[in-house]
C-alpha positions as CSV (number, residue, x, y, z in Angstrom):
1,X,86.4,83.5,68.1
2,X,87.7,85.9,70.9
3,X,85.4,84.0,73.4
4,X,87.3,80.4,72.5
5,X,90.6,82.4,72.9
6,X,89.4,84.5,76.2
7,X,88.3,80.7,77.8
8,X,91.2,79.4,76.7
9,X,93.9,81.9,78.3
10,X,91.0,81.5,81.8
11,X,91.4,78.1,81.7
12,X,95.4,78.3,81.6
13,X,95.3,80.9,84.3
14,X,93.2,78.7,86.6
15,X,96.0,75.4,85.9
16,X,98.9,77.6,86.4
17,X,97.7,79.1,89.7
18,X,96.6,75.2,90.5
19,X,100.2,74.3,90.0
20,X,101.9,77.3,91.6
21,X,99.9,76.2,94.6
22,X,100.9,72.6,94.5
23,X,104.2,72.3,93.2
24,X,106.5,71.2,96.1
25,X,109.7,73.1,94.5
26,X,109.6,76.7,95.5
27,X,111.0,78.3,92.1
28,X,108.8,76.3,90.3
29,X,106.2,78.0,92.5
30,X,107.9,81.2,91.5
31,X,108.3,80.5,87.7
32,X,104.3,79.1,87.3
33,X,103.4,82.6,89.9
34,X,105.2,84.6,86.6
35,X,103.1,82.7,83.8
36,X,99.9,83.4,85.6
37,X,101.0,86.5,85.8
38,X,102.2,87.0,81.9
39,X,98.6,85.2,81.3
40,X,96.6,87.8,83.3
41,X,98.2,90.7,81.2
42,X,97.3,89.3,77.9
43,X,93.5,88.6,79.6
44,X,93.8,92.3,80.5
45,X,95.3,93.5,77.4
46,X,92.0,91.8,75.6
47,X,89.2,93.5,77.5
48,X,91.2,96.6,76.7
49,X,93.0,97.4,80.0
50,X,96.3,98.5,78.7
51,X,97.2,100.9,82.2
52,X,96.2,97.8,84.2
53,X,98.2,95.6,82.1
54,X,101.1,97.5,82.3
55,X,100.9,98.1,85.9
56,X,100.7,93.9,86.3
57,X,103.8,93.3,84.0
58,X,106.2,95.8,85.7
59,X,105.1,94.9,89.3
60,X,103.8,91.1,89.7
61,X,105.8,89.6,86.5
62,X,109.1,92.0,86.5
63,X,109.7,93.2,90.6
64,X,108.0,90.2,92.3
65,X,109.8,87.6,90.6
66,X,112.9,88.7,91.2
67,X,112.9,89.6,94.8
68,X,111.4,86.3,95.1
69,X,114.0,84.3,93.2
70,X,116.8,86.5,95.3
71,X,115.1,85.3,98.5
72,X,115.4,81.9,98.0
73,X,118.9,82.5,96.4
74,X,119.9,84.1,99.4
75,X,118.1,81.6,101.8
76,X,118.9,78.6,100.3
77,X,122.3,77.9,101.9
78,X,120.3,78.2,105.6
79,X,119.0,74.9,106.4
């Protein structure tokens, strides 16, 4: 059962970085870069990383994302 569930959360992983990559918005870039990155720590979480799980929610999900979203906040009146 944890295999079906493991593929399953791989297979989401690999579509939301497919569409983070080929989205032509850049926040829904950023929002889809988040998912993969919510994904990852439940994929961690499973094969009983919790320190590496951690470590991928605070930094890629929580710091990343927002300086990202305040770089195009700030940049988006520059055109």
């Amino acid at each position: 059962m944890i295999e079906i569930i493991l593929m399953l959360l791989i297979l989401l992983l690999v579509a939301s970085a497919a569409i983070a990559l080929f989205s032509k918005k850049l926040l829904n870039s950023i929002i889809t870069l988040s998912i993969f990155s919510a994904l990852l720590v439940i994929i961690l979480i499973i094969f009983q990383a919790p320190d590496l799980a951690l470590a991928e929610a605070v930094i890629a999900a929580g710091i990343t994302t927002s300086f990202f979203i305040i770089t195009i906040n700030k940049t988006e009146g520059v055109k």
